[in-house]
C-alpha positions as CSV (number, residue, x, y, z in Angstrom):
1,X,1.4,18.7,38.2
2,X,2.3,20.9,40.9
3,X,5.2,23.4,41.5
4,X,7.1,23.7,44.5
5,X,8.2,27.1,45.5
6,X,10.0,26.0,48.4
7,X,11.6,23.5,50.2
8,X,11.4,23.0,54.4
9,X,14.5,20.5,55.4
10,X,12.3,20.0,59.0
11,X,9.1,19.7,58.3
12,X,7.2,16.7,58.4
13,X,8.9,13.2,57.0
14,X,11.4,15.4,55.6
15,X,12.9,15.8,58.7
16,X,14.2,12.3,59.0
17,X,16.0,12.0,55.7
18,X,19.6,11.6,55.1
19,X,21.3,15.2,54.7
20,X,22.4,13.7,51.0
21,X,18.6,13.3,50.4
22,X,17.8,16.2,51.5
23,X,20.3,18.4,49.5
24,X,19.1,16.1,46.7
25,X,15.5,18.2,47.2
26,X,16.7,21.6,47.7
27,X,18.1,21.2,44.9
28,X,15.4,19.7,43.0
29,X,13.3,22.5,44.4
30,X,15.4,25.5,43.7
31,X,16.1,24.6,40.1
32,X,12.4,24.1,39.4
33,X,12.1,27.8,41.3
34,X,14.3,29.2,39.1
35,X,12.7,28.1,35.9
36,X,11.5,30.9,33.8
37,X,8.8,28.7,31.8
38,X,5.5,28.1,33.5
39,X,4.5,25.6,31.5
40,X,7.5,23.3,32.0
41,X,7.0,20.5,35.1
42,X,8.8,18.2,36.9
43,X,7.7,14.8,37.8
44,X,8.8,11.3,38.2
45,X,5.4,9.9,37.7
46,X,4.5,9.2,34.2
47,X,1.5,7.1,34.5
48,X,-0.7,10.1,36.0
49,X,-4.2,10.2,35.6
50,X,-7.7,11.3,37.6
51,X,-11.6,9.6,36.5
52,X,-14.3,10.8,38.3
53,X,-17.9,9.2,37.2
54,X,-21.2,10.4,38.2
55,X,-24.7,9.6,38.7
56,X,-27.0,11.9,39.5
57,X,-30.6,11.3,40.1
58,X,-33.0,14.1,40.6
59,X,-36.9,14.2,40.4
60,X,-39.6,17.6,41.0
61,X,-43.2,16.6,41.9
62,X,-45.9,18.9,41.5
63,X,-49.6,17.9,42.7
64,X,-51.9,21.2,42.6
65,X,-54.4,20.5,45.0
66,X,-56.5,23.3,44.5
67,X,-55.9,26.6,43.0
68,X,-54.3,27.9,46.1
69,X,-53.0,24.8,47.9
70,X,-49.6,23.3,46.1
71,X,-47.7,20.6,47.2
72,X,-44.0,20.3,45.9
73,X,-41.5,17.4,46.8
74,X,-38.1,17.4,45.5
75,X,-35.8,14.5,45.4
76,X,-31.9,13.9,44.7
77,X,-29.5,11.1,44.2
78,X,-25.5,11.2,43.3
79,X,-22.8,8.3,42.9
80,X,-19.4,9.7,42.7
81,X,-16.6,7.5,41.7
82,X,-13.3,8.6,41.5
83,X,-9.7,7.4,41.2
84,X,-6.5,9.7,40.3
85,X,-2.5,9.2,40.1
86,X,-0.8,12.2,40.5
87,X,3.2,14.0,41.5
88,X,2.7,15.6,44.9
89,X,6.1,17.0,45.3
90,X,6.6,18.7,41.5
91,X,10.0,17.0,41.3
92,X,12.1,14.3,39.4
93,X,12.6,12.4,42.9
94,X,10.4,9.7,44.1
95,X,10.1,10.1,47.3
96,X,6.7,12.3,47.7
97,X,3.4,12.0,45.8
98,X,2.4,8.6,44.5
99,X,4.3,5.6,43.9
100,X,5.7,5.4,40.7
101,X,5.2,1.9,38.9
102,X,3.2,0.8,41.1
103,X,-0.9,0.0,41.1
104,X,-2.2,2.6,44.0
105,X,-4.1,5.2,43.3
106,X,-6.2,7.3,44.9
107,X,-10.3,6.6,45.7
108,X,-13.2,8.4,46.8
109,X,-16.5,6.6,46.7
110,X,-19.3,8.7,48.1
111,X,-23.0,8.2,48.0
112,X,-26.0,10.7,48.7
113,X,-29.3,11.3,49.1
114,X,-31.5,14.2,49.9
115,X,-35.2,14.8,49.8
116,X,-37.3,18.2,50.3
117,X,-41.4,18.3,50.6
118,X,-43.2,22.0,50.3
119,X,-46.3,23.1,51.1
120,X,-47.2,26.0,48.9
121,X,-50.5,28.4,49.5
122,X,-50.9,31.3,47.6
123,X,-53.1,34.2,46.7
124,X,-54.7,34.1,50.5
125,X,-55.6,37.1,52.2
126,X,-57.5,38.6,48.6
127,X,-54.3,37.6,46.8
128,X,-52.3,40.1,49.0
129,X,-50.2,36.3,51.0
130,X,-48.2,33.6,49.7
131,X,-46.2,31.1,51.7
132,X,-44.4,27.9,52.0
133,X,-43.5,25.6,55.0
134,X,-41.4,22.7,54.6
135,X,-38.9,19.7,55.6
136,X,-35.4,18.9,54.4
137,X,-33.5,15.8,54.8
138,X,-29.9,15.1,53.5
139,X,-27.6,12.0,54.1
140,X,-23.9,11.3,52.4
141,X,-22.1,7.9,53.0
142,X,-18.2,7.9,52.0
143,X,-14.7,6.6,51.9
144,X,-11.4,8.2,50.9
145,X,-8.5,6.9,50.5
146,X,-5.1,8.1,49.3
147,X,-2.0,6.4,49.1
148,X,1.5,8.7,48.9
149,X,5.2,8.1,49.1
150,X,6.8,9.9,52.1
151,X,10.1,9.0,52.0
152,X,11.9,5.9,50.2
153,X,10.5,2.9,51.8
154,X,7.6,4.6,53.8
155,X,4.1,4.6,52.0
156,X,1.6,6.6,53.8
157,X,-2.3,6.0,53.1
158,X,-3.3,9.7,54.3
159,X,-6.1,10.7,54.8
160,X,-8.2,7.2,54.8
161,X,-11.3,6.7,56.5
162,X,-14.9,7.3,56.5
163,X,-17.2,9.9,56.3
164,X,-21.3,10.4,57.5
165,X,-23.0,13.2,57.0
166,X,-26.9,14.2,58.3
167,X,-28.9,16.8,58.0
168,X,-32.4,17.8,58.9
169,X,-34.3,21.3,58.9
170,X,-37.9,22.6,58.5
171,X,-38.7,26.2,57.5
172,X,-41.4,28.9,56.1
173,X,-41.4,31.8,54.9
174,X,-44.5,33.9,53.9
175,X,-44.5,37.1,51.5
176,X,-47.1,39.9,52.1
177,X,-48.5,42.8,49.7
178,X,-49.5,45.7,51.2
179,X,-50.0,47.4,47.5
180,X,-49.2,46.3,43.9
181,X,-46.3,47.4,44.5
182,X,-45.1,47.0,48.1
183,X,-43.9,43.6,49.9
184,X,-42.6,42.2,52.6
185,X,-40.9,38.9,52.8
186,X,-40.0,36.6,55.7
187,X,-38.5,33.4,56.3
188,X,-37.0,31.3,58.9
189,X,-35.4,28.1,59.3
190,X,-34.1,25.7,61.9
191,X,-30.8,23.3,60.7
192,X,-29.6,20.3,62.5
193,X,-26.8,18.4,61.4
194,X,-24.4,15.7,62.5
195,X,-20.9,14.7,61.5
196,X,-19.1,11.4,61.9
197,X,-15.7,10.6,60.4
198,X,-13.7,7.1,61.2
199,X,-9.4,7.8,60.4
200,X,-7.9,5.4,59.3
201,X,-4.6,6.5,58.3
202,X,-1.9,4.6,58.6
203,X,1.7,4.0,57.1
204,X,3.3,0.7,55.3
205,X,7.3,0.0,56.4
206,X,8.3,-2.2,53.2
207,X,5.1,-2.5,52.4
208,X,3.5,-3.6,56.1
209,X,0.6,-1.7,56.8
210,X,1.2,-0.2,60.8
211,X,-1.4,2.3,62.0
212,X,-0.4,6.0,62.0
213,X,-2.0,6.7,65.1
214,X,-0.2,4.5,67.4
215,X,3.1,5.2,67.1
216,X,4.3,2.2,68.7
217,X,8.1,2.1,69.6
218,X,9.7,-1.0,71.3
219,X,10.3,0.6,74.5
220,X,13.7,1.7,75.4
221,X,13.9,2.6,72.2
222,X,13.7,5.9,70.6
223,X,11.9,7.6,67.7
224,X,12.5,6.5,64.2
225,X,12.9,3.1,64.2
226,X,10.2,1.1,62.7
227,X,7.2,-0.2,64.8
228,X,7.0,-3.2,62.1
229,X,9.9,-5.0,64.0
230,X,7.7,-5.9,66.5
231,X,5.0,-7.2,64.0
232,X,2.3,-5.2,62.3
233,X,-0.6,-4.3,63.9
234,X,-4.6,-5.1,62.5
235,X,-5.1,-2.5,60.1
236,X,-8.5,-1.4,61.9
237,X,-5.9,-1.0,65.4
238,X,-6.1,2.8,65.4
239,X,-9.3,3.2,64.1
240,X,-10.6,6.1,65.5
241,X,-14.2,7.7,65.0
242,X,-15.7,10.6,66.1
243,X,-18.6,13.0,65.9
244,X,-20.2,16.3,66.3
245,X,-23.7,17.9,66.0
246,X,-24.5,20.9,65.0
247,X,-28.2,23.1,65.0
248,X,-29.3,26.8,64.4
249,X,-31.8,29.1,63.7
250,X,-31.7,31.1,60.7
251,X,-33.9,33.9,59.3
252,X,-34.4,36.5,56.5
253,X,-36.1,39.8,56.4
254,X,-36.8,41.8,52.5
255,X,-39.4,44.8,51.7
256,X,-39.0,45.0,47.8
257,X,-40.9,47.5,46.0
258,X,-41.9,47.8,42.2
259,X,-41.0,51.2,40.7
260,X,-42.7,50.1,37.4
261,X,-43.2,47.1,35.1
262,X,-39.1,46.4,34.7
263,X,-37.7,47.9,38.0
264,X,-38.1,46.9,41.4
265,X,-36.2,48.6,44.4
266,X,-35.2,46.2,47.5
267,X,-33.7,45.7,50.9
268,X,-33.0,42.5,52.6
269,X,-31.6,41.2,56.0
270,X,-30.5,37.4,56.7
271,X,-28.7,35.1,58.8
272,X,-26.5,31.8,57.6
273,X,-25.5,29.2,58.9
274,X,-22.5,26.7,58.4
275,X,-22.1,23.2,59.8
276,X,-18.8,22.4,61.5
277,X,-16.7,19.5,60.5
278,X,-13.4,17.6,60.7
């Protein structure tokens, strides 16, 4: 369970509370500040929990074509699975976190895959190269959703939606001995990748569902009234997906150097690279 260590009267749904409701949580908040015991919490959820199952699937084939030719592909699999209940806010008050005595609970359901293939030649060159090239592929599937009390009477399912995830990239990389003991080493790779994410998010007014994005007022009238009075909208009305690719070159440059059988003196330079996301 978390701790608060503060409370912010305007931030967020907190902002439209009653001032009685709101004294009722800086209060909740500073006595739970002021508690000398860390291992004390506060919560108004006693039917927490979190499950998280996994399958993973992974798989290495060798075929030694020769005794300088290798080929190399490497496969993986995962299922994840999991569901969790849990107190937000850190207080006795039900009106953040989950819904207490109620069946929502947070899920996450993602499924991956990803799958590598390597060429291998060594002892070229009078055994002074070895090198690799290959191909990488990687693809996730997934859906999130998580379902928290805002304020009494207003049940937001933030964030919801789903998720797609690609990537590609081929690379080499090729290590040289000038002596027994001197090498050099260098790689490169190019990375694409693409990101896709539908939100879903959307809010439930006594338990209608209305779409977070549209903030839909009857017009003429203002802010804080509930949109539901004019009927609930489709629950796939905001839906809203977008996406972004991303690609770059990376490389890495090492001269290593064996002093004797159990030391070995090196120097490296590299690039990363990180894909971008929402």
């Amino acid at each position: 369970v978390p701790a608060p260590v503060a409370f912010n009267p305007s931030g967020g749904g907190v902002a439209r509370l009653p001032d009685f409701l709101k004294g009722a949580f800086q209060a909740a908040v500073d006595a739970q500040v002021a508690r000398d015991d860390w291992t004390k919490a506060s919560t108004d959820i006693l039917d927490a929990f979190e499950n998280v199952e996994n399958l993973i699937v992974a798989n290495t084939t060798t075929w030694e074509i020769n005794d300088n030719l290798t080929l190399k592909n490497i496969f993986g699999y995962r299922d994840v699975d999991h569901t969790s209940r849990s107190d937000i806010d850190g207080t006795t008050l039900g009106a953040f976190g989950a819904r207490p005595g109620t069946t929502d609970f947070s899920t996450l359901e993602a499924e991956q895959y990803s799958n590598e293939i390597q060429l291998l030649g060594t002892n070229r060159l009078d055994g002074k190269l070895d090198w690799i090239v290959g191909a990488y592929f990687y693809q996730m599937e997934g859906n999130q959703d998580q379902p928290v009390q805002a304020t009494f009477g207003v049940n937001i399912d933030s964030p919801r939606g789903d998720v797609k995830n690609e990537a590609y990239a081929v690379f080499g990389e090729v290590n040289y001995r000038f002596t027994d003991q001197l090498a050099l080493n260098f790689g490169v790779r190019q990375s694409w990748d693409k990101r896709e994410v539908t939100v879903k998010n959307q809010f439930r007014i006594l338990s209608i569902p209305v779409p977070l994005e549209c903030n839909v007022f009857p017009e003429g009238v203002q802010g804080g009234v509930p949109p539901f009075i004019n009927g609930a909208l489709p629950e796939d009305a905001c839906a809203r997906t977008v996406d972004e690719s991303f690609s770059s070159p990376t490389w890495r440059l090492g001269l290593s150097y064996d002093v004797r059988d159990n030391m070995m003196l090196y120097g490296s330079v590299s690039t990363g690279y990180r894909t971008g996301g929402f």
